[in-house]
py3Dmol code that shows the C-alpha trace and the ligand (Angstrom):
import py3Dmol

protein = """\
ATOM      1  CA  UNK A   1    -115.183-104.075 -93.773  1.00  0.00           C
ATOM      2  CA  UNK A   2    -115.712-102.862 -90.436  1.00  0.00           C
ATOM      3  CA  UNK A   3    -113.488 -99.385 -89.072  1.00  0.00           C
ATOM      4  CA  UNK A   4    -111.715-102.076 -86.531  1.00  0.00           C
ATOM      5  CA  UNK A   5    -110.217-104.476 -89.370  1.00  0.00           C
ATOM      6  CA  UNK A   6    -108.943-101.705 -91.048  1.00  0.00           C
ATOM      7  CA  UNK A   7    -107.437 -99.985 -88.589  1.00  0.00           C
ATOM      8  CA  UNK A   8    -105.697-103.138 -87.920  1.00  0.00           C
ATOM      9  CA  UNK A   9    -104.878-103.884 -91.577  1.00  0.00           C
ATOM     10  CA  UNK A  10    -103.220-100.077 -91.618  1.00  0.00           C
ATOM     11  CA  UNK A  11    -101.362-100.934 -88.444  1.00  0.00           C
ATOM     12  CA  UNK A  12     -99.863-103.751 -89.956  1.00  0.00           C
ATOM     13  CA  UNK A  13     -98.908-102.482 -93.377  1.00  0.00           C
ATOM     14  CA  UNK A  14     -97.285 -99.464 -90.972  1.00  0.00           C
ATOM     15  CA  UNK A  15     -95.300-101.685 -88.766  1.00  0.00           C
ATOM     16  CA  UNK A  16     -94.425-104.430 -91.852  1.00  0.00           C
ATOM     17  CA  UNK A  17     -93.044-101.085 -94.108  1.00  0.00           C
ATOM     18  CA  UNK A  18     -91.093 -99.813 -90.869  1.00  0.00           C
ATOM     19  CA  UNK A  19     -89.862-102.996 -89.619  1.00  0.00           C
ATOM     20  CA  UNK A  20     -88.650-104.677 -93.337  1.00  0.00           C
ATOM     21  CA  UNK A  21     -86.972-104.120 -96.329  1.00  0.00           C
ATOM     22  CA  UNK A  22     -89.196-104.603 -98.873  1.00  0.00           C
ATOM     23  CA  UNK A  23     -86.066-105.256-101.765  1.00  0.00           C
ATOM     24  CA  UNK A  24     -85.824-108.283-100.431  1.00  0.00           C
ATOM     25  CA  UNK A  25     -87.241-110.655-102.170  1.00  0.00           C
ATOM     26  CA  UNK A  26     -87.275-113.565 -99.511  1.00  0.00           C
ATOM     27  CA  UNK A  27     -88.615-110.903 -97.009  1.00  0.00           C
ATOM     28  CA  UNK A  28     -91.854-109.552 -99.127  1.00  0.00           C
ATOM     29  CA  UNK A  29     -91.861-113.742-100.366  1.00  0.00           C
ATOM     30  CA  UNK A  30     -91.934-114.175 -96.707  1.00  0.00           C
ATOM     31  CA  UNK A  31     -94.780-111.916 -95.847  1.00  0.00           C
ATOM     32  CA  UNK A  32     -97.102-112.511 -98.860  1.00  0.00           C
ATOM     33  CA  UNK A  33     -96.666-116.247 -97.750  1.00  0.00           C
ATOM     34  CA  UNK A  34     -97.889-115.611 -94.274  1.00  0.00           C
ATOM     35  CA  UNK A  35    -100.439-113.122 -96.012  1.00  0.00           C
ATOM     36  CA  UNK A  36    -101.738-116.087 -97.651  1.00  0.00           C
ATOM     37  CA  UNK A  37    -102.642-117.846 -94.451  1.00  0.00           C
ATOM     38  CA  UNK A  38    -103.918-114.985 -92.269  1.00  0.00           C
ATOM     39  CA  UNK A  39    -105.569-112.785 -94.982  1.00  0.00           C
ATOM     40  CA  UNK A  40    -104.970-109.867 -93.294  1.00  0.00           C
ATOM     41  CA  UNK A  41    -104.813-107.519 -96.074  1.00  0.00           C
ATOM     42  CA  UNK A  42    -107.603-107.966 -97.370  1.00  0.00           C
ATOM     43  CA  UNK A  43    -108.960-103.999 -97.864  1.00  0.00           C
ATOM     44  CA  UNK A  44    -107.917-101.709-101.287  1.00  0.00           C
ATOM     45  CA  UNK A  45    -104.618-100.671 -99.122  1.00  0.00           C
ATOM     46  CA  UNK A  46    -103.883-104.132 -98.099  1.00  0.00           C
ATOM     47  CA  UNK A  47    -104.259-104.994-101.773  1.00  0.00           C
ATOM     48  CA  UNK A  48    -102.187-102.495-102.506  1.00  0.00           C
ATOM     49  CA  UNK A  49     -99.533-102.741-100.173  1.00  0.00           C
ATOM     50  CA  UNK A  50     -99.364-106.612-101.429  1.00  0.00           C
ATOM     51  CA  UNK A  51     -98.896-106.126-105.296  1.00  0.00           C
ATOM     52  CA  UNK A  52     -96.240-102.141-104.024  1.00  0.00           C
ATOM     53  CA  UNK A  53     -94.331-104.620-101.933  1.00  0.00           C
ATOM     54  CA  UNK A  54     -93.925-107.474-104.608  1.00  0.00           C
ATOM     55  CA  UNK A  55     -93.060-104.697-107.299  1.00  0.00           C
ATOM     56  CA  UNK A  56     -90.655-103.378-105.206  1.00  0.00           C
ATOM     57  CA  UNK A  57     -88.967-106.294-104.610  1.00  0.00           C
ATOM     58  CA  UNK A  58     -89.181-107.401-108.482  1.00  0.00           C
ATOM     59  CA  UNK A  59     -88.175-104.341-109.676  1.00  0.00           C
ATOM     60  CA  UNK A  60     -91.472-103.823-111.517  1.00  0.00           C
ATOM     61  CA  UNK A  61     -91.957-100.026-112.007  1.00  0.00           C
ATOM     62  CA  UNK A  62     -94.565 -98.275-109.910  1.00  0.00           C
ATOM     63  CA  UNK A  63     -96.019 -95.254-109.321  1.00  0.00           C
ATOM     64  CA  UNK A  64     -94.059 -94.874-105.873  1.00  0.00           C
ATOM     65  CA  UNK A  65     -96.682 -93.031-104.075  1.00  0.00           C
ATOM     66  CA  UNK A  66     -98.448 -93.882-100.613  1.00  0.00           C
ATOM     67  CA  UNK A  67    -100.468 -96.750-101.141  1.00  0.00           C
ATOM     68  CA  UNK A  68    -103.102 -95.365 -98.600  1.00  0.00           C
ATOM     69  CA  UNK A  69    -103.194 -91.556 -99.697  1.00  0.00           C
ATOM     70  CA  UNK A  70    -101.705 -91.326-103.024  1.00  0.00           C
ATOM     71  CA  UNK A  71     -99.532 -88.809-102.654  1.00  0.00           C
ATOM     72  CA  UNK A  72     -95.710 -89.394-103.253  1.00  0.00           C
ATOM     73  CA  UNK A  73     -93.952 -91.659-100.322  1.00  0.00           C
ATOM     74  CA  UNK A  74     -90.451 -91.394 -99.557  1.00  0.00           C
ATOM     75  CA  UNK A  75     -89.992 -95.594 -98.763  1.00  0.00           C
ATOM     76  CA  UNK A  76     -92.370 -96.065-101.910  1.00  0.00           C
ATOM     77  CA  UNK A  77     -95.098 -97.320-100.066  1.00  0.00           C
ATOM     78  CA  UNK A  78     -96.439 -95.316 -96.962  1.00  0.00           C
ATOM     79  CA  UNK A  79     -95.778 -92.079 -96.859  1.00  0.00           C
ATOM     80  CA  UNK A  80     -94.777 -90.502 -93.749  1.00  0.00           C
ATOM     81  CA  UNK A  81     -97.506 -88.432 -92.902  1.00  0.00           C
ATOM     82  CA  UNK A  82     -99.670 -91.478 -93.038  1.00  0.00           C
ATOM     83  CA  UNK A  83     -97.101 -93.623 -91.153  1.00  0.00           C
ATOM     84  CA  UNK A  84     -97.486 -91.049 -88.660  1.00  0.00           C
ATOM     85  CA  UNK A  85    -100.990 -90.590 -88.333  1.00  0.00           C
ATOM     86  CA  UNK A  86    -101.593 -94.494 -88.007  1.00  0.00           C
ATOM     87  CA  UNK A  87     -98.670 -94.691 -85.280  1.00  0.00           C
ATOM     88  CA  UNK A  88    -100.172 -92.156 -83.381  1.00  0.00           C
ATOM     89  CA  UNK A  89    -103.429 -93.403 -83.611  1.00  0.00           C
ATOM     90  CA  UNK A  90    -105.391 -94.386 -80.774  1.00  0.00           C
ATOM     91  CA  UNK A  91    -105.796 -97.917 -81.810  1.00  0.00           C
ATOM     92  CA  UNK A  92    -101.772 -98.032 -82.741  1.00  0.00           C
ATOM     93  CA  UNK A  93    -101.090 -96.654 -79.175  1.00  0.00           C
ATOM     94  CA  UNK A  94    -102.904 -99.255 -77.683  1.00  0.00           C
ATOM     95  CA  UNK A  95    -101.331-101.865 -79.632  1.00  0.00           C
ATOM     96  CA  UNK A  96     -97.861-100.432 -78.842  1.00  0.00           C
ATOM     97  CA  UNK A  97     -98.803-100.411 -75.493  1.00  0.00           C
ATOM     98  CA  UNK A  98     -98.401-104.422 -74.776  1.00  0.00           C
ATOM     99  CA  UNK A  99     -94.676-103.361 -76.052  1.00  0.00           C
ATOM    100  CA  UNK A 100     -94.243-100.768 -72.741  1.00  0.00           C
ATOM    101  CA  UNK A 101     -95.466-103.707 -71.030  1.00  0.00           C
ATOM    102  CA  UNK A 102     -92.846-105.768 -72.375  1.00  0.00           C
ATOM    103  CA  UNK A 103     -90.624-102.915 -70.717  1.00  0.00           C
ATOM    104  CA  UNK A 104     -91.960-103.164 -67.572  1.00  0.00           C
ATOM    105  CA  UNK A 105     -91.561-107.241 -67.443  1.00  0.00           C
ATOM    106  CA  UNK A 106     -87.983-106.417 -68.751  1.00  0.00           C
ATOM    107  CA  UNK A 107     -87.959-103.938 -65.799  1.00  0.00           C
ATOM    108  CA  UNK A 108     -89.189-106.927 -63.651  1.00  0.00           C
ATOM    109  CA  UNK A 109     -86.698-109.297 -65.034  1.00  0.00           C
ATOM    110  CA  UNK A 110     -83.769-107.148 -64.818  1.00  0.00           C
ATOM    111  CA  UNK A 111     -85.183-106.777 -60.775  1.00  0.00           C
ATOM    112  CA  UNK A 112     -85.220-110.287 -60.715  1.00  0.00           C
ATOM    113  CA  UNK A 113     -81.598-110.508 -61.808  1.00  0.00           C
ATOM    114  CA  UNK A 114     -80.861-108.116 -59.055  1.00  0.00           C
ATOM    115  CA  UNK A 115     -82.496-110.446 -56.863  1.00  0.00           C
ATOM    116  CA  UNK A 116     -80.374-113.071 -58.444  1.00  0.00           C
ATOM    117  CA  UNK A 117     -77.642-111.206 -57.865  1.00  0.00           C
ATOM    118  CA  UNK A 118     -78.445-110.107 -54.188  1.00  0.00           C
ATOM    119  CA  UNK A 119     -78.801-114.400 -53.522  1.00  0.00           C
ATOM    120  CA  UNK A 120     -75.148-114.634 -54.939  1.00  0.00           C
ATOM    121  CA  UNK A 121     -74.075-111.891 -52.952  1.00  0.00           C
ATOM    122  CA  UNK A 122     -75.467-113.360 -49.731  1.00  0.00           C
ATOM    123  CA  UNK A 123     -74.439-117.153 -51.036  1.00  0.00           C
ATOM    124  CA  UNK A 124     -70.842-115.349 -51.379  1.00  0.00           C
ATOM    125  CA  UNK A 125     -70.712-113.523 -48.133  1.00  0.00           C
ATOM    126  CA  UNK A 126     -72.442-117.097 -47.111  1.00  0.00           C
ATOM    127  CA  UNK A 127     -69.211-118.734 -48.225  1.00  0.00           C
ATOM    128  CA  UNK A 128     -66.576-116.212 -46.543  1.00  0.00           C
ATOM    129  CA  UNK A 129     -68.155-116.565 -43.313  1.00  0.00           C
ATOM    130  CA  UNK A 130     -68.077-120.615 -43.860  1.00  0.00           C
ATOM    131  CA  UNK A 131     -64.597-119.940 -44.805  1.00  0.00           C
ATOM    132  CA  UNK A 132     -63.625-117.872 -42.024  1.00  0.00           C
ATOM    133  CA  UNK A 133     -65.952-120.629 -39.306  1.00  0.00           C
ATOM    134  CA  UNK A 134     -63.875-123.741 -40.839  1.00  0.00           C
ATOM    135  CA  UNK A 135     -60.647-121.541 -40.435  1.00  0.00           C
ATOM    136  CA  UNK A 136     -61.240-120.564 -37.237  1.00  0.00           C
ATOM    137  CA  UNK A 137     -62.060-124.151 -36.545  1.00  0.00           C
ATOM    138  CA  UNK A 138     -58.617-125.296 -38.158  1.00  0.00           C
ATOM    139  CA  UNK A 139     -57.093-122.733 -35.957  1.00  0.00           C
ATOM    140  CA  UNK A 140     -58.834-123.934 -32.962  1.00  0.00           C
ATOM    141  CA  UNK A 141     -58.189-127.575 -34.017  1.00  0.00           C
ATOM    142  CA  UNK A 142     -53.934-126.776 -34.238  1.00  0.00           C
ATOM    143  CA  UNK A 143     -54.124-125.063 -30.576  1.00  0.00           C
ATOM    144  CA  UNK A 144     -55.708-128.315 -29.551  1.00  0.00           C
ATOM    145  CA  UNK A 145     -53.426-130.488 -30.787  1.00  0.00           C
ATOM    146  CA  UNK A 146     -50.133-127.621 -30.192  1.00  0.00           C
ATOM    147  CA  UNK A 147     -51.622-127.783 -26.484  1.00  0.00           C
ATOM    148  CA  UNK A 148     -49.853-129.567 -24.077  1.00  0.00           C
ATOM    149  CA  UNK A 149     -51.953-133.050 -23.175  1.00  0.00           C
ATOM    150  CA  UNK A 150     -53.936-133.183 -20.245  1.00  0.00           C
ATOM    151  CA  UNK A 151     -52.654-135.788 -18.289  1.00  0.00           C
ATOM    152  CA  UNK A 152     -50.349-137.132 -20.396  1.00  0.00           C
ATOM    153  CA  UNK A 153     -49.412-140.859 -19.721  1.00  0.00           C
ATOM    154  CA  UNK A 154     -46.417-140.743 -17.561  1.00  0.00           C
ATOM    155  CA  UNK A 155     -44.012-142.663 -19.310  1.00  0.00           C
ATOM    156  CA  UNK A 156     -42.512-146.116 -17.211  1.00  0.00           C
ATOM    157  CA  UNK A 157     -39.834-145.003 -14.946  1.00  0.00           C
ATOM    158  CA  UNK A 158     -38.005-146.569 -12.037  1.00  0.00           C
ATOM    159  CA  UNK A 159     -36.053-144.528  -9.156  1.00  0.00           C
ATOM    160  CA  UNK A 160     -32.230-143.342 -10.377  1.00  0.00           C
ATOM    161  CA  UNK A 161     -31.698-143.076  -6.446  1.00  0.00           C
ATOM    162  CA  UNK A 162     -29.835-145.872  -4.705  1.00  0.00           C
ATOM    163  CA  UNK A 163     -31.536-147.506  -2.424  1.00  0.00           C
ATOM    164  CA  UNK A 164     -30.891-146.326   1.278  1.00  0.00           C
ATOM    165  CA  UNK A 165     -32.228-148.206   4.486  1.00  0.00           C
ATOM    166  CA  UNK A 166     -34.780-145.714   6.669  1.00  0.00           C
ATOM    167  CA  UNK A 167     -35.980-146.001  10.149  1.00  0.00           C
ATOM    168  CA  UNK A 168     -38.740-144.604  10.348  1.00  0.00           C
ATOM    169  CA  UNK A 169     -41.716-142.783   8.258  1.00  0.00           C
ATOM    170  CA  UNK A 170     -39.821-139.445   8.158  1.00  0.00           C
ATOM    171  CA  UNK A 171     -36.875-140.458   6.344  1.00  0.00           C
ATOM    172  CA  UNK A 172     -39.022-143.099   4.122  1.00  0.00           C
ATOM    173  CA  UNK A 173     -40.539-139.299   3.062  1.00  0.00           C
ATOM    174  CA  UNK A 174     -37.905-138.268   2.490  1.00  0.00           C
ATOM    175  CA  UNK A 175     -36.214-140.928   0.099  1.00  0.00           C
ATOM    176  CA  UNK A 176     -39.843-141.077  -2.087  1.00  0.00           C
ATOM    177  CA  UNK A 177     -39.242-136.857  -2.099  1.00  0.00           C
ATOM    178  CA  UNK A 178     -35.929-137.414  -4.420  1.00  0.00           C
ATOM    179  CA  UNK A 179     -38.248-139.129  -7.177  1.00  0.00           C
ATOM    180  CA  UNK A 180     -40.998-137.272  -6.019  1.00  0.00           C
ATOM    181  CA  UNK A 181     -40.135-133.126  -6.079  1.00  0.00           C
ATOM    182  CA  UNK A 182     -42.296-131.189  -4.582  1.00  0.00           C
ATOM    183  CA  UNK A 183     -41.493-128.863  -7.034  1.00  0.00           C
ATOM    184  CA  UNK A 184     -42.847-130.819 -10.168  1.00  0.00           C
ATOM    185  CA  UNK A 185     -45.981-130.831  -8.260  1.00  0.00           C
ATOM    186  CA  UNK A 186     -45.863-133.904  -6.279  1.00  0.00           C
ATOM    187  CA  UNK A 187     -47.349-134.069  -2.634  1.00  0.00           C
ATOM    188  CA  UNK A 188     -45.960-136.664  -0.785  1.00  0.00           C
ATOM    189  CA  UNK A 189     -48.628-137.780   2.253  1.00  0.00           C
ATOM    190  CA  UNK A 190     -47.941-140.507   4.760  1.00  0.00           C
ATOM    191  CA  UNK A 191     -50.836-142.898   5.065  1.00  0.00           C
ATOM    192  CA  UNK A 192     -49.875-145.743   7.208  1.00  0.00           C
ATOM    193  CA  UNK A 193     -47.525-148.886   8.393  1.00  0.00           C
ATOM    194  CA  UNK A 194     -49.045-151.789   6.704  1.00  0.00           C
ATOM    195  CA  UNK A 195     -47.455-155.261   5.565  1.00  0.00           C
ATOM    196  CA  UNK A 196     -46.522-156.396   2.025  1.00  0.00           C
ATOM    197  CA  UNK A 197     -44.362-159.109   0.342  1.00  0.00           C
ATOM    198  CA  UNK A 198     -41.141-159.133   0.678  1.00  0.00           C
ATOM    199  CA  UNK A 199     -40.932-160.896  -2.572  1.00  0.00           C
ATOM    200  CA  UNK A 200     -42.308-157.618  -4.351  1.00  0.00           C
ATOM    201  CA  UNK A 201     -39.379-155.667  -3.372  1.00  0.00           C
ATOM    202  CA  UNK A 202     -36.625-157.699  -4.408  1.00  0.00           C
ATOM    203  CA  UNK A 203     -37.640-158.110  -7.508  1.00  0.00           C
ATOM    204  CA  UNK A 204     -36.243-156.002 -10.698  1.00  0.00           C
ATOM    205  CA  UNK A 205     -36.712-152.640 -11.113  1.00  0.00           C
ATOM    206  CA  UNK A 206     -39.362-151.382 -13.385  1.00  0.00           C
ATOM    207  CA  UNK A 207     -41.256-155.144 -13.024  1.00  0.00           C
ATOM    208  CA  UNK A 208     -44.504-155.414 -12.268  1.00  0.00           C
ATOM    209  CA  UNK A 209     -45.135-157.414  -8.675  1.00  0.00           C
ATOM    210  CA  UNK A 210     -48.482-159.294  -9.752  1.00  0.00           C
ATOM    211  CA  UNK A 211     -47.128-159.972 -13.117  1.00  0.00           C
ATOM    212  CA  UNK A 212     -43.663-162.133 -11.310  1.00  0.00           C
ATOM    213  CA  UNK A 213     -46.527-163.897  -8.661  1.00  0.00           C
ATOM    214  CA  UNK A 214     -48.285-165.507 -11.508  1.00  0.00           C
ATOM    215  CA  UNK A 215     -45.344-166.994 -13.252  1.00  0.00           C
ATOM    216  CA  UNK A 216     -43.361-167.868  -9.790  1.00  0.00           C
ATOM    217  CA  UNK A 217     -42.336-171.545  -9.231  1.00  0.00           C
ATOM    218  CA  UNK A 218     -44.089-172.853  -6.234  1.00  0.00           C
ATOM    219  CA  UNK A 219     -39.955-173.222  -4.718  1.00  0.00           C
ATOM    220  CA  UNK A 220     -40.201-169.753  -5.426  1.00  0.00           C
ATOM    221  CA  UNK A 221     -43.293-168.873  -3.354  1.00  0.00           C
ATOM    222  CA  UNK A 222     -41.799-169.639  -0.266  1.00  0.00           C
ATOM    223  CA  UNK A 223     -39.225-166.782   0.523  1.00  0.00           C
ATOM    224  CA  UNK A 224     -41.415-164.756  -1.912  1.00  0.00           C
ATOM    225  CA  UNK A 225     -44.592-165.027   0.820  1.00  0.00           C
ATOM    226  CA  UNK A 226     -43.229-163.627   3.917  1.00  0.00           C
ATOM    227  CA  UNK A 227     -44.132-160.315   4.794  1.00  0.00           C
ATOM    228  CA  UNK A 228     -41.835-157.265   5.067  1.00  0.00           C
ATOM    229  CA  UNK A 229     -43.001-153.973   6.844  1.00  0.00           C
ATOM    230  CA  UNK A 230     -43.763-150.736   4.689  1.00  0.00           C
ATOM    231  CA  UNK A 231     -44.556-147.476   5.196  1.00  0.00           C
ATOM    232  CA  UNK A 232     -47.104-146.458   2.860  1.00  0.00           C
ATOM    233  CA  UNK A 233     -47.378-142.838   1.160  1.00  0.00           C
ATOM    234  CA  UNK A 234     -49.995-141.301  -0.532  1.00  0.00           C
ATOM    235  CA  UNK A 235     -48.628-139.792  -3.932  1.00  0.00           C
ATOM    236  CA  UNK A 236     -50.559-137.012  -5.848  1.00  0.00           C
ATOM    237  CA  UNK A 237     -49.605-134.669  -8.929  1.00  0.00           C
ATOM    238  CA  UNK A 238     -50.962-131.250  -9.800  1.00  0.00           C
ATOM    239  CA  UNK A 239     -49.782-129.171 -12.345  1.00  0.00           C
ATOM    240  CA  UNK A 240     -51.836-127.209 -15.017  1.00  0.00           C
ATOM    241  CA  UNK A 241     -51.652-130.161 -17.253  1.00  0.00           C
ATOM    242  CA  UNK A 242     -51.818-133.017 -14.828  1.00  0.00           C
ATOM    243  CA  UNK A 243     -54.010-134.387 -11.670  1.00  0.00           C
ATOM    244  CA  UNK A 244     -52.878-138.051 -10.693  1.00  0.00           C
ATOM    245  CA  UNK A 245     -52.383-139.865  -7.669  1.00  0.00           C
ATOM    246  CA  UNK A 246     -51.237-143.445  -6.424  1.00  0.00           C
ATOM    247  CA  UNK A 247     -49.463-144.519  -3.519  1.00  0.00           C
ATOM    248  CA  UNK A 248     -46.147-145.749  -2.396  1.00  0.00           C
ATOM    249  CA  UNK A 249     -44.568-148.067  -0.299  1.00  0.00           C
ATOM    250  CA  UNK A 250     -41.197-148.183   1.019  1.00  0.00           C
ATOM    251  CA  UNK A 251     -39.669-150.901   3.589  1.00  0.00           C
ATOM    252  CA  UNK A 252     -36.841-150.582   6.059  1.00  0.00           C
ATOM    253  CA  UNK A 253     -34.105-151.137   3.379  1.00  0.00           C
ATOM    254  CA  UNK A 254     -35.223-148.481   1.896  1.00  0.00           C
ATOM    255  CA  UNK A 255     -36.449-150.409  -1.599  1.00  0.00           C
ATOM    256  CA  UNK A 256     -39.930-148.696  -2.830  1.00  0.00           C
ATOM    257  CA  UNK A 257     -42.748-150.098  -4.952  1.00  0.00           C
ATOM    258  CA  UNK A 258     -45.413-147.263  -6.494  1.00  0.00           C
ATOM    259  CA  UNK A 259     -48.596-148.075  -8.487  1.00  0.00           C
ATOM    260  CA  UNK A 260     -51.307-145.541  -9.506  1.00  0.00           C
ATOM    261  CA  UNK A 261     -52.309-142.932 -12.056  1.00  0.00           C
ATOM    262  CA  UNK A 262     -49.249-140.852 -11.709  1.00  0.00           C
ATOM    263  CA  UNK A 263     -47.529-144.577 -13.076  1.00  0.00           C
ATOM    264  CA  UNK A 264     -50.431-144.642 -15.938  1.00  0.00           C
ATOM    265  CA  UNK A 265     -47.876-146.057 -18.469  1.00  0.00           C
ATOM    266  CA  UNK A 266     -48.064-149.150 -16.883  1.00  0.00           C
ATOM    267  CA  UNK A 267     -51.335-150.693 -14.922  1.00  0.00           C
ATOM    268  CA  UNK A 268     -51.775-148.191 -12.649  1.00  0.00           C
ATOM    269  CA  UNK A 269     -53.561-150.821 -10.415  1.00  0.00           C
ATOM    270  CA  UNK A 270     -50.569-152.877 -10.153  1.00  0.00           C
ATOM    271  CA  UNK A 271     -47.724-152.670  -8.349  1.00  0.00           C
ATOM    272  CA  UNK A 272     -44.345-151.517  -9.831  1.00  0.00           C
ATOM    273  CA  UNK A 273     -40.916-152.375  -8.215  1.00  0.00           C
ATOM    274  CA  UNK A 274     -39.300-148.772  -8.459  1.00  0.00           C
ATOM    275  CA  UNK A 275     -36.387-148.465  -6.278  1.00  0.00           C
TER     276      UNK A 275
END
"""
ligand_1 = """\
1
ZN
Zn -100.059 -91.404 -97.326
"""
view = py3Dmol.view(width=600, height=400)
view.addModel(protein, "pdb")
view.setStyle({"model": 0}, {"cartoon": {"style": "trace"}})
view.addModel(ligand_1, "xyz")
view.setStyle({"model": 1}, {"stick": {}})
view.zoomTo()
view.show()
């Protein structure tokens, strides 16, 4: 038997007497078992060890001494000084070794945890500032729709003003200035005399002048068809919220049609009987 099977064989008879409890019969059963396969035990101490460990666990009376040295062991089988010796041993150290290793992959797992751990960290803080993005967002999202509308569509309105007769392009100004304040941001800017029909301004209030001419009766085309004079007025609206503009006309009675953005509820390219 060569010096390197039996260190081995001593190793293992070490480890198996500190590592089990040889009153158990399923353990030493266990061990003689796998024994039987590996034949590891194979010198006088293995042989030894084999027939001290059965004993023990049947109870069969033995000598109780180290089953390497002979002299009296305190576990019955190795005593300490030679379960010292062998653990010490070069060839034991070398063995136990792989088991620092084991340490150090431990160390390396536990390091890989931490870098586990770091990803959650950074997946949490991840999250938060997500969180605080899609709240901000929300936030930003309520202002929007809390804000007042950019050009909102001007509702359909007609002139609450009675209609009074003007002579010339002055006091036409003037009469579009009572639905038109300057001070809710209208600016009121006279354009020109042109012509128009004078059906368009005897219509109703609020109707629309291109909408009636498609549905008139051709007896109704007749008076509709002449031509009134108008002074026409260019209408515009600023205010933070709102930039239209459209135009006006108003004839010498003093009755006024407006189409245009600033009328955007309706067609603001139609016309719109308003006073
Ligand atoms: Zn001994």
């Amino acid at each position: 038997m060569d010096d390197e099977k039996l260190k081995q064989e001593l190793f293992y008879m070490v480890r198996l007497t500190s590592k089990y409890d040889f009153k158990r019969m399923d353990v030493v059963e266990g061990i003689l078992r796998l024994e039987n396969e590996r034949r590891i035990l194979d010198s006088v101490f293995g042989r030894r060890f084999k027939t001290r460990i059965f004993d023990i666990a049947a109870e069969v009376a033995h000598d109780g001494n180290c089953v390497i040295c002979g002299q009296p062991a305190e576990n019955q089988v190795i005593c300490n000084h030679c379960m010292e010796t062998i653990t010490e041993s070069d060839y034991a150290q070398a063995r136990i070794k792989p088991d620092k290793n084991k340490i150090k992959i431990n160390l390396n797992i536990l390091k890989h945890i931490t870098k586990q751990n770091l990803k959650k960290v950074i997946q949490y803080i991840l999250i938060v500032c997500l969180s605080v993005a899609f709240i901000i967002q929300l936030w930003i999202m309520k202002l929007w729709f809390t804000m007042p509308e950019i050009n909102p569509l001007e509702k359909p309105r007609v002139s609450s003003y009675e209609q009074i007769p003007v002579a010339d392009e002055t006091e036409a100004k003037s009469q579009l200035a009572l639905d038109f304040p300057e001070e809710e941001g209208y600016t009121i800017t006279y354009g020109r005399t042109d012509t128009d029909y004078t059906g368009r301004f005897l219509i109703d209030k609020g109707a629309c002048c291109e909408e009636v001419e498609d549905s008139l009766r051709e007896d109704q085309r007749y008076d509709y068809y002449f031509s009134d004079d108008v002074y026409v007025f260019y209408i515009s609206l600023n205010t933070d919220t709102a930039a239209k503009v459209g135009l006006a006309e108003i004839n010498n009675n003093g009755a006024i049609l407006i189409m245009g953005s600033f009328n955007d509820g309706r067609n603001p390219n139609y016309r719109y009987r308003f006073r």
